[in-house]
C-alpha positions in Angstrom: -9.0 -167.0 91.0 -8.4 -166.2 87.7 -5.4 -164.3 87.3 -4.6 -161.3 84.5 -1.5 -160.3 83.4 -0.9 -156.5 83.1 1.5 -155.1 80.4 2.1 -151.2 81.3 3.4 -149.1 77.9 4.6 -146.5 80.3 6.1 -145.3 83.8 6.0 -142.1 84.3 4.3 -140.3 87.0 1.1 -141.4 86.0 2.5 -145.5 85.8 4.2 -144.8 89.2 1.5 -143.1 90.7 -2.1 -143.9 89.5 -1.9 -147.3 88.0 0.5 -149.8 89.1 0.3 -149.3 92.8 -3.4 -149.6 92.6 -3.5 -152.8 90.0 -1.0 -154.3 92.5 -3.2 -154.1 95.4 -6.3 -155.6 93.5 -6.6 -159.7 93.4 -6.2 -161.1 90.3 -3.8 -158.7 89.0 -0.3 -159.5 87.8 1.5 -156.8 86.4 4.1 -158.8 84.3 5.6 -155.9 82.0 6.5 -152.5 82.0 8.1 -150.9 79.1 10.3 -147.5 80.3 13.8 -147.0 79.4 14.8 -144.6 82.2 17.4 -145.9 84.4 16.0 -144.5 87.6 12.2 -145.5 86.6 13.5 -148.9 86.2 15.2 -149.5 89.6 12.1 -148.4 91.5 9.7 -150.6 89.6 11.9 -153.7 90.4 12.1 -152.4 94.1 8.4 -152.0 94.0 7.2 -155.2 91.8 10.0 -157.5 92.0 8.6 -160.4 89.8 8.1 -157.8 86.9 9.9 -157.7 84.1 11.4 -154.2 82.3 11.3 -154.2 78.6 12.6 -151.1 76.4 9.8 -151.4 73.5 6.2 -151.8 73.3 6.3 -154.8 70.9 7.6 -156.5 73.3 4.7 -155.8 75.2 2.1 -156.0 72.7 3.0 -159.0 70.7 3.3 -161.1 74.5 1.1 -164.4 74.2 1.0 -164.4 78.2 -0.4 -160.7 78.2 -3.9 -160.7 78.7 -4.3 -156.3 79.2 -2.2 -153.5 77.8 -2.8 -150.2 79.8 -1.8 -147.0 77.8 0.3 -144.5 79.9 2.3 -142.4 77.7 2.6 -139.1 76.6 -1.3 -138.1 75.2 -0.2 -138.3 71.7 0.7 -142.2 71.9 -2.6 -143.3 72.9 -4.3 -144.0 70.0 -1.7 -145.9 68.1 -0.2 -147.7 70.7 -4.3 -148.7 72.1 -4.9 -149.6 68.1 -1.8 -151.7 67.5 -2.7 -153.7 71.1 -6.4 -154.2 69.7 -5.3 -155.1 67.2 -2.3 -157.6 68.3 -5.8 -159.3 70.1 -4.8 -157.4 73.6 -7.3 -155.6 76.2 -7.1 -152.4 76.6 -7.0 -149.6 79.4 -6.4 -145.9 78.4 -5.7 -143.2 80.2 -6.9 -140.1 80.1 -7.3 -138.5 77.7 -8.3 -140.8 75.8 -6.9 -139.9 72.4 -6.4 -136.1 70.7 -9.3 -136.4 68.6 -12.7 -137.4 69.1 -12.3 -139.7 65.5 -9.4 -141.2 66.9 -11.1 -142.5 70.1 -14.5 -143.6 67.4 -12.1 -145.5 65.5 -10.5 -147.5 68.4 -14.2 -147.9 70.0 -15.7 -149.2 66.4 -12.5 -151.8 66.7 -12.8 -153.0 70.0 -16.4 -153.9 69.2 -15.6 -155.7 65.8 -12.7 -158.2 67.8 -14.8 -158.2 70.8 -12.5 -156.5 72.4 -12.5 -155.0 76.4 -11.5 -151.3 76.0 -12.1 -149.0 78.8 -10.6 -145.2 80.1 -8.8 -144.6 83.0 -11.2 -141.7 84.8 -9.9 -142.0 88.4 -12.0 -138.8 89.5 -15.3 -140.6 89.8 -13.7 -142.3 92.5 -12.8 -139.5 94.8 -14.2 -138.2 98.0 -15.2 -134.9 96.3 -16.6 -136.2 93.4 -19.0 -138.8 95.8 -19.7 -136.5 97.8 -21.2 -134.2 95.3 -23.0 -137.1 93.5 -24.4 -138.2 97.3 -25.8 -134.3 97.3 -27.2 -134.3 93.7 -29.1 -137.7 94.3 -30.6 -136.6 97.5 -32.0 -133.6 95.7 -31.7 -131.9 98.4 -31.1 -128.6 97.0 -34.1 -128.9 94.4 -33.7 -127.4 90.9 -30.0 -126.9 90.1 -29.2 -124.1 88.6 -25.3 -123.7 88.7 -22.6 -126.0 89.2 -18.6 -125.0 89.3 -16.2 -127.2 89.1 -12.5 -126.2 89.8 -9.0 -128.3 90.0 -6.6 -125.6 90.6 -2.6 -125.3 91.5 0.4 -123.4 92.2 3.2 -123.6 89.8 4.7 -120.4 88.7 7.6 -121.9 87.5 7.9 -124.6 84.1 9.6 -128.5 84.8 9.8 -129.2 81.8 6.8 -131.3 80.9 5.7 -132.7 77.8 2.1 -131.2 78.7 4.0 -127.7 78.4 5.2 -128.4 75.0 3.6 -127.4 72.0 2.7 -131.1 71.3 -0.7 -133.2 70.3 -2.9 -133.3 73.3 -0.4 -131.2 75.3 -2.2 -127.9 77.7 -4.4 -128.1 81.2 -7.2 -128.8 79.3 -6.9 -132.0 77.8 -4.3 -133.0 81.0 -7.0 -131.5 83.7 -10.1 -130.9 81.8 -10.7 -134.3 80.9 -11.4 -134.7 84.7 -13.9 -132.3 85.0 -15.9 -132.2 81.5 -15.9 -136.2 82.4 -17.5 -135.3 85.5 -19.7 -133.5 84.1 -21.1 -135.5 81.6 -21.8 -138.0 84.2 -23.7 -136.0 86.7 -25.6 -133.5 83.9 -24.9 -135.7 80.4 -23.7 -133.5 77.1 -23.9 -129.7 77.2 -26.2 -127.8 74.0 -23.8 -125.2 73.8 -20.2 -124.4 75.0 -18.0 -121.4 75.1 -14.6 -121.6 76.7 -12.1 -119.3 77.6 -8.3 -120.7 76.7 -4.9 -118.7 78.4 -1.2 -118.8 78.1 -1.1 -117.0 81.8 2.8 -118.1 82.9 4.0 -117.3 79.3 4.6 -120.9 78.3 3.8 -122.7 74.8 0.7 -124.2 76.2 -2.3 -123.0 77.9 -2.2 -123.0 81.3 -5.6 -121.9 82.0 -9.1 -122.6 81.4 -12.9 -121.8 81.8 -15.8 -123.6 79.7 -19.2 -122.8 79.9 -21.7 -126.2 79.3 -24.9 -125.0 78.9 -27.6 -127.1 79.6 -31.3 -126.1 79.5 -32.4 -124.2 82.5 -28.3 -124.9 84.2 -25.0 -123.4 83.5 -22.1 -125.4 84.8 -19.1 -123.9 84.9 -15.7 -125.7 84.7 -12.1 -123.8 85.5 -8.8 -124.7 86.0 -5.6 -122.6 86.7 -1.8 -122.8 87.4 -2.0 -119.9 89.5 -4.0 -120.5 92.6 -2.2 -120.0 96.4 -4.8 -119.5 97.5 -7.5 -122.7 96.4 -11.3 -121.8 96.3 -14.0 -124.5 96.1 -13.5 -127.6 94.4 -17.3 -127.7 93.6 -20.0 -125.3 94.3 -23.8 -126.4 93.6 -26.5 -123.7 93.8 -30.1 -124.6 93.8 -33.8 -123.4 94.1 -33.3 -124.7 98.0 -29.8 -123.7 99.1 -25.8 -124.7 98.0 -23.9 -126.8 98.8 -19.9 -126.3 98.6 -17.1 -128.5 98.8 -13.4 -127.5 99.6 -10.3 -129.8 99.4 -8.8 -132.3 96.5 -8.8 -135.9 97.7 -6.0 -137.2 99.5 -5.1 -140.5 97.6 -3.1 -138.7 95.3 -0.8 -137.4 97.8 -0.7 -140.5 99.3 0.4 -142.7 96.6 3.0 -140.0 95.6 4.2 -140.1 98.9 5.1 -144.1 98.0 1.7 -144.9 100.2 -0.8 -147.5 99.2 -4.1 -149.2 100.0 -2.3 -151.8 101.6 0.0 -149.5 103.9 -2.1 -147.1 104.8 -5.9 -147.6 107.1 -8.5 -145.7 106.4 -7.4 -145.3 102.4 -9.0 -142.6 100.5 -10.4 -141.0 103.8 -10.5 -137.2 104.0 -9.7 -135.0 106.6 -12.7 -134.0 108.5 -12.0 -130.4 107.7 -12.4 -130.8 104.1 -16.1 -131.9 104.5 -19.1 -130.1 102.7 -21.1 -127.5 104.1 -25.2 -127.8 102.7 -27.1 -124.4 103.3 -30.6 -124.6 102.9 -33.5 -123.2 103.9 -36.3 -125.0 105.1 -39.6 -123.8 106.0 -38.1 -120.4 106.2 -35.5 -121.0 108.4 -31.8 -121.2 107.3 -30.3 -124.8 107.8 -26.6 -125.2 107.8 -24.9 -128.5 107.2 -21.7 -130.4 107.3 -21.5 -133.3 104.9 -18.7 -135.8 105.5 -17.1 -137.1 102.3 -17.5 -140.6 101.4 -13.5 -142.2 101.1 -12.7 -142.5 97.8 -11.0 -145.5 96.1 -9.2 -145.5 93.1 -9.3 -149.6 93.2 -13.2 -149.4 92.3 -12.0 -148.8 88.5 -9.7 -151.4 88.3 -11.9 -153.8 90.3 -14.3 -153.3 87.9 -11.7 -153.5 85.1 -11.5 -157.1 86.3 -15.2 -158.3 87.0 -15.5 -156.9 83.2 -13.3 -159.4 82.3 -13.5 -162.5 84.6 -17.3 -161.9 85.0 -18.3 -160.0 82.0 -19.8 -156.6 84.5 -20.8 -153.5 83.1 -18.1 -151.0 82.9 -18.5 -148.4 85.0 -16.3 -146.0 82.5 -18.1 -146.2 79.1 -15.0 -145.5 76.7 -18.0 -143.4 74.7 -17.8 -141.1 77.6 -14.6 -140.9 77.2 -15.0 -139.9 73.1 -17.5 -137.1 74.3 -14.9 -135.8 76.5 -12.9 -135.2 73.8 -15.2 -133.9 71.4 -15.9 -131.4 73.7 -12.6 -130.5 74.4 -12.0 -129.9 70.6 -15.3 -127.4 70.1 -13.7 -125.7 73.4 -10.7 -125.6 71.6 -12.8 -124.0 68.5 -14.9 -121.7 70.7 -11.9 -120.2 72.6 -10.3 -119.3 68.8 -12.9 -118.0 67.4 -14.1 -116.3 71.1 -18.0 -117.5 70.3 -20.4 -119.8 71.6 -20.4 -123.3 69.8 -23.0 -125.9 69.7 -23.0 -129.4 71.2 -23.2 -131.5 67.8 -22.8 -135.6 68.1 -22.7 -137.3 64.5 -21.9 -140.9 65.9 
C-alpha cells in the first residue's frame, strides 16, 4: 500500500478533534508533522501519535521533501496563504472549512492547483453525518413529492464568551462562516445555488461577532431556510422538509463529534457514527387519504469516507467527493449574506467564474 505522509499546519480543536484522529484510523495515512507551539497541545499529540514529529513553523512543514499532503487547520484567516504557499512549495492540499474569507481567494488557489496539477480539496465533514444521510436517503426517495421548504438548523447553548478567535473581530471570524459553511454547503448539494438570498445577521450575547444567523436561499418554486444560534436550551429540528405529500423531520446532531471529543475513535468504539434510536426521523405522509406516520432510522455516519476518498484521489486518481468549487460557492454566498444582512435587502445569486 502506498503510503502518504500528512503534515497538519494546526492543532487546535479542530486538529485534535476532526482531522488527525480520523486520518490515523484510515490505511495509508501517516501523519508525520504537526506544527503547534502550545505546550499542552504538544504532549497529547505525542501521547496520541507517537511516531510524529512537533515542529513550531509551517516552513518546516511546507518545504518537507517527504511530505506528500499539507492540511490547513488554523485560524480562518490563515487558509489561503498558508494552502497557496503549500501549492505552491508542490504540496497537496486539504482545507478546512471555510475555505478561505473571500470567494477570490478560494478562485485563486482553485485556478493554481489546476495549473501545477495539484490535489486540493475542503474539509466538509457534514455530508458524512447521520442527519445529513438521512435527509439525502428522504429527498432521493421522493417520497414527499414536490419540496417546497427545507430548514436547516445547527444550534447551541453558550451564554457565556471563551475566548475564541471566532468571537474576535477577525477575517472570517462569526457563526456564519464557522457554522454556516456547514449548512449553505449542504445546501448546495442537495438543491445547487440559490437565485436570491436575504439573511438576517445578530450580535445576540453582546460580543464582537455575530452569533446568530438566518439566510433565506431562494430557489424557484422552494425556499430553504438556514439558522443557526448560540442561544438554544432547548434544540428544535435539525432539518425539517415539507412537501406536496407530507414532512419529514429530523431531531438530534450526530454523535461522532462527541465521540472524538470525548478522546473516542473509529477504532475504540463499535458501531462508530451510529445514532441513538431516539434521534431517528419521523416521515408523515398521507397516502390515499390516509395519514401515514414513519420512523426513519439514520444511516451511521463516517467522517473517514472524506479522507478515504482524499486517498483514492490520490493513489487512484477517484473523483472527489468535495469539489473545492463548492466550497468557493459557499463562500460567495456567505459574502452576498454578509451584503444582504447590511444593507437589510434581498440580493441576487450572481456567479462570474
Amino acid at each position: 500500500m502506498k503510503i502518504i505522509n500528512v503534515g497538519l499546519l494546526g492543532y487546535g480543536m479542530a486538529g485534535q478533534v476532526f482531522h488527525a484522529p480520523i486520518i490515523n484510523c484510515v490505511s495509508g495515512f501517516n501523519i508525520k508533522s504537526i506544527r503547534t507551539t502550545n505546550p499542552f497541545w504538544s504532549k497529547q499529540a505525542l501521547e496520541r501519535y507517537p511516531q510524529v514529529e512537533i515542529v513550531d513553523h509551517s516552513d518546516m512543514i511546507i518545504e518537507d521533501p517527504k511530505i506528500d499532503l499539507i492540511i490547513v487547520v488554523t485560524p480562518n484567516e490563515f487558509h489561503y496563504p498558508l494552502a497557496k504557499q503549500a501549492l505552491l512549495a508542490g504540496k497537496n492540499v486539504v482545507v478546512d472549512k471555510p475555505f478561505t474569507v473571500t470567494s477570490a481567494e478560494a478562485l485563486d488557489l482553485i485556478q493554481l492547483a489546476k495549473s501545477k496539477k495539484l490535489f486540493l480539496s475542503v474539509y466538509q465533514n457534514r455530508r458524512f453525518v447521520s442527519d445529513f444521510l438521512s435527509v439525502k436517503k428522504i429527498i432521493h426517495s421522493q417520497r414527499l413529492g414536490k419540496i417546497v421548504e427545507v430548514t436547516i438548523n445547527f444550534d447551541r447553548f453558550r451564554n457565556s464568551f471563551n475566548g475564541n478567535w471566532r468571537e474576535d473581530l477577525v477575517p472570517g471570524s462569526g457563526i456564519l462562516y464557522d457554522l454556516g459553511s456547514h449548512l449553505i454547503d449542504q445546501a448546495i448539494v442537495f438543491f445547487g445555488l440559490p437565485e436570491f438570498i436575504t439573511a438576517d445577521l445578530r450580535n445576540q450575547r453582546g460580543g464582537k461577532a455575530n452569533d446568530y444567523f438566518e439566510v433565506k436561499l431562494d430557489y424557484p418554486g422552494l425556499k430553504v431556510n438556514l439558522r443557526s444560534s448560540m442561544l438554544v436550551k432547548i434544540p428544535g429540528p435539525v432539518f425539517k422538509l415539507n412537501g406536496m405529500n407530507g414532512t419529514f423531520e429530523k431531531f438530534g446532531l450526530d454523535v461522532q463529534e462527541g465521540d472524538l471529543t470525548a478522546g473516542l475513535t473509529p477504532e475504540s468504539k463499535a458501531n462508530w457514527g451510529l445514532e441513538p434510536i431516539k434521534y431517528s426521523g419521523k416521515l408523515s405522509l398521507l397516502v390515499n387519504q390516509q395519514d401515514v406516520t414513519e420512523t426513519i432510522v439514520s444511516p451511521p455516519g463516517d467522517y473517514r469516507i472524506y479522507y478515504q476518498n482524499v486517498y483514492d484521489a490520490l493513489v487512484k486518481n477517484e473523483a472527489l467527493l468535495v469539489d473545492p468549487r463548492d466550497a468557493m460557492y459557499t463562500i460567495k454566498i456567505i459574502e452576498i449574506a454578509l451584503e444582504s444582512a447590511n444593507k437589510k435587502c434581498t440580493l441576487p445569486m450572481e456567479i462570474t467564474v
